[in-house]
N, CA and C atoms as a LAMMPS dump frame, in Angstrom:
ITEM: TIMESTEP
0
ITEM: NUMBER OF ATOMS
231
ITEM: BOX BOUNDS ff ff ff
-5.0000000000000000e+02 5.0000000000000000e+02
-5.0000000000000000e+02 5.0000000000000000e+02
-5.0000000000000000e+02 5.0000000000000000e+02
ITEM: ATOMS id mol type element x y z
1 1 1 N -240.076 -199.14 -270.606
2 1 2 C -241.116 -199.659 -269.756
3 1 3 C -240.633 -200.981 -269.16
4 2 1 N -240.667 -200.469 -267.726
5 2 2 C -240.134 -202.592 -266.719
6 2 3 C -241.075 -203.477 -267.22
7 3 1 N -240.881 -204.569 -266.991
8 3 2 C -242.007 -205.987 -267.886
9 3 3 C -243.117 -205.584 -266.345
10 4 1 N -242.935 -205.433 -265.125
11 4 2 C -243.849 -204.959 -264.049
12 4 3 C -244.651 -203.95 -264.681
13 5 1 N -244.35 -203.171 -265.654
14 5 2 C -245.391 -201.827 -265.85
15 5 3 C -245.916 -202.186 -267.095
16 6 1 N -245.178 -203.249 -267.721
17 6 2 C -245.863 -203.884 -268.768
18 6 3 C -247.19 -204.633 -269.051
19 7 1 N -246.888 -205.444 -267.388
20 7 2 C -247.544 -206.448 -266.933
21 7 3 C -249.095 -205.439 -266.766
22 8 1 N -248.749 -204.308 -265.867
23 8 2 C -250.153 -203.853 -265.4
24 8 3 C -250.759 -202.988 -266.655
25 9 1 N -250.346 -202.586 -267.508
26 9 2 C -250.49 -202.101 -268.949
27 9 3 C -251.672 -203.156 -269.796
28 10 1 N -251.388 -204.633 -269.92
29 10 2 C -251.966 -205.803 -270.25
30 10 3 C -253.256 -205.77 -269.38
31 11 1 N -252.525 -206.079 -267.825
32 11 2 C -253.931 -206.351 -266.971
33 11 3 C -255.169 -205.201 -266.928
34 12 1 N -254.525 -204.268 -267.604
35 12 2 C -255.549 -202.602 -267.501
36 12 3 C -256.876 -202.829 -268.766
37 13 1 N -255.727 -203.073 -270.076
38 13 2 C -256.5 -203.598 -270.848
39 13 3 C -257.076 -204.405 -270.896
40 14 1 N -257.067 -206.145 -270.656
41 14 2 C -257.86 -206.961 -270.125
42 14 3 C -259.2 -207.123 -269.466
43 15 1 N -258.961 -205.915 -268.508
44 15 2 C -260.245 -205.4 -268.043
45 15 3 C -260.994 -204.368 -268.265
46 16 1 N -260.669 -203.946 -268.874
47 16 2 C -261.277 -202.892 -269.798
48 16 3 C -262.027 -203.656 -271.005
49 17 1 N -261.464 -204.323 -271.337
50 17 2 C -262.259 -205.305 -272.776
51 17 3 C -263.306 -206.293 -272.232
52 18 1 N -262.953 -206.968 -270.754
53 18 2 C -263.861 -207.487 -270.167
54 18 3 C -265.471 -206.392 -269.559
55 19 1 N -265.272 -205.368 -269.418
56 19 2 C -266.11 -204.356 -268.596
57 19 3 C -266.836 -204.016 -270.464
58 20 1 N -265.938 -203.178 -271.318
59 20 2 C -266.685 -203.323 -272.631
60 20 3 C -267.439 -204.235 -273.168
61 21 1 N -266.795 -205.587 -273.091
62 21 2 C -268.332 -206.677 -273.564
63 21 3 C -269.593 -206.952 -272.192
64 22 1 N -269.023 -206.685 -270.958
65 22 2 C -270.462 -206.539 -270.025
66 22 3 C -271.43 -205.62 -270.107
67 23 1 N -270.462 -204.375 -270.665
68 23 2 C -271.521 -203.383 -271.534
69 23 3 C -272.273 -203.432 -272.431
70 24 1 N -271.575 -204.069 -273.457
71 24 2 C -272.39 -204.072 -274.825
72 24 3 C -273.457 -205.385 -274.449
73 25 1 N -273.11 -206.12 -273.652
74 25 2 C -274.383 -207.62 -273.475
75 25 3 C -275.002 -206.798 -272.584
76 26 1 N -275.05 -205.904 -271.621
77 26 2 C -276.023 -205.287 -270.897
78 26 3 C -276.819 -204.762 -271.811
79 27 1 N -276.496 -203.674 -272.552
80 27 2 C -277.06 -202.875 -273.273
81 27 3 C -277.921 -203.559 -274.718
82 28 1 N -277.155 -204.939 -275.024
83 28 2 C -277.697 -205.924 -275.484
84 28 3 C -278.903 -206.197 -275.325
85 29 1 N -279.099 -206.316 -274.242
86 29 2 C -280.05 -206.861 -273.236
87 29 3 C -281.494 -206.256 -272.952
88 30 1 N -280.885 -204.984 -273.18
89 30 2 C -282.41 -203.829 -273.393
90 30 3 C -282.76 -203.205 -274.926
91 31 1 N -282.197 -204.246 -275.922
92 31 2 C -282.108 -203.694 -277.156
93 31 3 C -281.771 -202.261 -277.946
94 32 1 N -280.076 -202.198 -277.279
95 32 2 C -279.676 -201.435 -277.441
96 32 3 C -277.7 -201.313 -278.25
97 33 1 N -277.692 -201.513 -279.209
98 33 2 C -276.792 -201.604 -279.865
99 33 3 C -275.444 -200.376 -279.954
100 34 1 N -274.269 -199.934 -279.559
101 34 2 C -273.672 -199.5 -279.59
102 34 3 C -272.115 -199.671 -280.517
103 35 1 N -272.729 -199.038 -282.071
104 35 2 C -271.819 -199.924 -282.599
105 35 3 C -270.142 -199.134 -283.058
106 36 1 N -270.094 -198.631 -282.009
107 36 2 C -268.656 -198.246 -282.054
108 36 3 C -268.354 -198.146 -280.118
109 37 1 N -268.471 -199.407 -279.58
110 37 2 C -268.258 -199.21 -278.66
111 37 3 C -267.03 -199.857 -278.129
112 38 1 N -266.044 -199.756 -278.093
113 38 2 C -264.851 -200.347 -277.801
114 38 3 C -263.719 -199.537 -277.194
115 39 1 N -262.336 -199.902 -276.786
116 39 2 C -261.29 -199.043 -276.089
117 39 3 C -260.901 -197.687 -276.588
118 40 1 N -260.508 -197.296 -276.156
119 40 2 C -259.918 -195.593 -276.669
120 40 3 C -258.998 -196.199 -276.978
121 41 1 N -258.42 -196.203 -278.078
122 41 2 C -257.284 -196.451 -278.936
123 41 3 C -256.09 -195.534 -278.356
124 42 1 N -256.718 -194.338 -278.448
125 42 2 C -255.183 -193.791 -277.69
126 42 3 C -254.694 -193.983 -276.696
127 43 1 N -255.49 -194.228 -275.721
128 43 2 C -255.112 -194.482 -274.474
129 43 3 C -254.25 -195.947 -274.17
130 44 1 N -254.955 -196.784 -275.151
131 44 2 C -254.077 -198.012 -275.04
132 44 3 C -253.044 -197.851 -275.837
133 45 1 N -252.843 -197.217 -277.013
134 45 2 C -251.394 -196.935 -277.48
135 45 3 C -250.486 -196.146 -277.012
136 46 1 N -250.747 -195.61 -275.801
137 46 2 C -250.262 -194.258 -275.191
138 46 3 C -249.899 -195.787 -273.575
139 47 1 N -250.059 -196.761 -273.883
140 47 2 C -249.938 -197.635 -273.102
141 47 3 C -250.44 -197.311 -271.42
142 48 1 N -251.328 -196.832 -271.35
143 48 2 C -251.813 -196.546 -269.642
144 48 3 C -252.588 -197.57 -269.572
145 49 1 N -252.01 -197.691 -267.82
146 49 2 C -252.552 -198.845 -267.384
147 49 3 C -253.846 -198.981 -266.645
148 50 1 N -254.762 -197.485 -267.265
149 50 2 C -256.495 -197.667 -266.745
150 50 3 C -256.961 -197.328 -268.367
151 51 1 N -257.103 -198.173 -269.475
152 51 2 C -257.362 -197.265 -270.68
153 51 3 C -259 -197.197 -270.11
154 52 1 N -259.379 -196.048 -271.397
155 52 2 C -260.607 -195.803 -271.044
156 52 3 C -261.442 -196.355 -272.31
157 53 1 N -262.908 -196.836 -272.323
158 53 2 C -264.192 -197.508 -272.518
159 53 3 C -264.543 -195.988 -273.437
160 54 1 N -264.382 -196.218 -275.115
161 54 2 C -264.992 -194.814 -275.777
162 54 3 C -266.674 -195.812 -275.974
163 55 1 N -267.382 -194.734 -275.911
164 55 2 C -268.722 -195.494 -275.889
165 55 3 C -269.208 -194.995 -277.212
166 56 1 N -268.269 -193.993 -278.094
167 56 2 C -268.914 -193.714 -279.756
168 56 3 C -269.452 -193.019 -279.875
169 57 1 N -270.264 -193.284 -281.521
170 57 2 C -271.078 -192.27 -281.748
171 57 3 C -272.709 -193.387 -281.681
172 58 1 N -274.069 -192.759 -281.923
173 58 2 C -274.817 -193.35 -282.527
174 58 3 C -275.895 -192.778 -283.277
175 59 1 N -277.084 -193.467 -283.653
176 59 2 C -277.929 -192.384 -284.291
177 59 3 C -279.033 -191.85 -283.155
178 60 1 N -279.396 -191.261 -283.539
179 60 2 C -281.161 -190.82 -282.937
180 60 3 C -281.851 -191.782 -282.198
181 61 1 N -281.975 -192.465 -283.349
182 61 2 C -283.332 -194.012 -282.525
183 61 3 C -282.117 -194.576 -281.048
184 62 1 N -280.979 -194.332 -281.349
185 62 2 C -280.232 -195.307 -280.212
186 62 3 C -279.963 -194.397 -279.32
187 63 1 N -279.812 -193.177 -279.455
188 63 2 C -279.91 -192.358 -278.373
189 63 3 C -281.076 -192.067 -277.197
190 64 1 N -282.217 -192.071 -278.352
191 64 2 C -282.994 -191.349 -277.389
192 64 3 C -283.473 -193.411 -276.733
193 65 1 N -283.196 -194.435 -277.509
194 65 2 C -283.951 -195.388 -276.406
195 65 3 C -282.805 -195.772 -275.27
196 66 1 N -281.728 -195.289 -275.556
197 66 2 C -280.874 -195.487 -274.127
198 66 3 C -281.466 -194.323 -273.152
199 67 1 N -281.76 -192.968 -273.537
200 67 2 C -282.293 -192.176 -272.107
201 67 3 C -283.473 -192.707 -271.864
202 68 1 N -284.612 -192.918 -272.249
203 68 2 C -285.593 -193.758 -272.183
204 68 3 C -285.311 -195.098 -271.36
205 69 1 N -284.076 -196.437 -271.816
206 69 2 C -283.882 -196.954 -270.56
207 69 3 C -283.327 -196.337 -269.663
208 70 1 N -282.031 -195.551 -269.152
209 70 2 C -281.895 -194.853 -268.492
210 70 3 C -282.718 -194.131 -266.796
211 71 1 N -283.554 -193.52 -267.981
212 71 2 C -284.43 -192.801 -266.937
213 71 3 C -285.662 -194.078 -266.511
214 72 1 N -286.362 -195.17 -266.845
215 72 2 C -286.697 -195.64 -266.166
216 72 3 C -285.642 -196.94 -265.354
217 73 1 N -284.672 -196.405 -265.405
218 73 2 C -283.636 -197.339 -264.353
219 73 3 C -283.797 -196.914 -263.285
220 74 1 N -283.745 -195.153 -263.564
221 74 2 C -282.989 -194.533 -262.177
222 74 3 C -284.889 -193.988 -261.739
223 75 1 N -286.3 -194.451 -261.923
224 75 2 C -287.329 -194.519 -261.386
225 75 3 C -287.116 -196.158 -260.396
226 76 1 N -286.362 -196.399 -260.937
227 76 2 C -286.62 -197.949 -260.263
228 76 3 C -285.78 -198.1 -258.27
229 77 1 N -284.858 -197.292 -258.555
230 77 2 C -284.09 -197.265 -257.537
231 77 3 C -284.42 -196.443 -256.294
């Protein structure tokens, strides 16, 4: 790997960890806890330079109050 493909490897992740905590403080925000919400591990060990945002597992109560916010988001628009 060139230190150039290295470089955008870093900057991929970077923003990906930045977009994950705007998530979790969004979702914060409507009292909604996601507690395995962080990078796809493989993807960043597989070093690509868009990793992807695993959003987890959760229980019941956190499921159904995210479609609940959800669906009155998309009444709002």
């Amino acid at each position: 790997m060139t230190d150039k493909e290295l470089e955008a490897v870093m900057d991929g992740i970077q923003q990906a960890e930045a977009v994950r905590e705007e998530l979790g403080m969004a979702l914060a925000g409507v009292g909604i806890t996601l507690p395995s919400l962080a990078l796809d591990v493989p993807m960043v060990a597989a070093c690509h330079a868009v990793p992807l945002i695993d959003l987890g597992r959760c229980n019941l109560a956190t499921a159904r109050k995210l479609a609940t916010v959800l669906r009155a988001a998309g009444t709002t628009r």
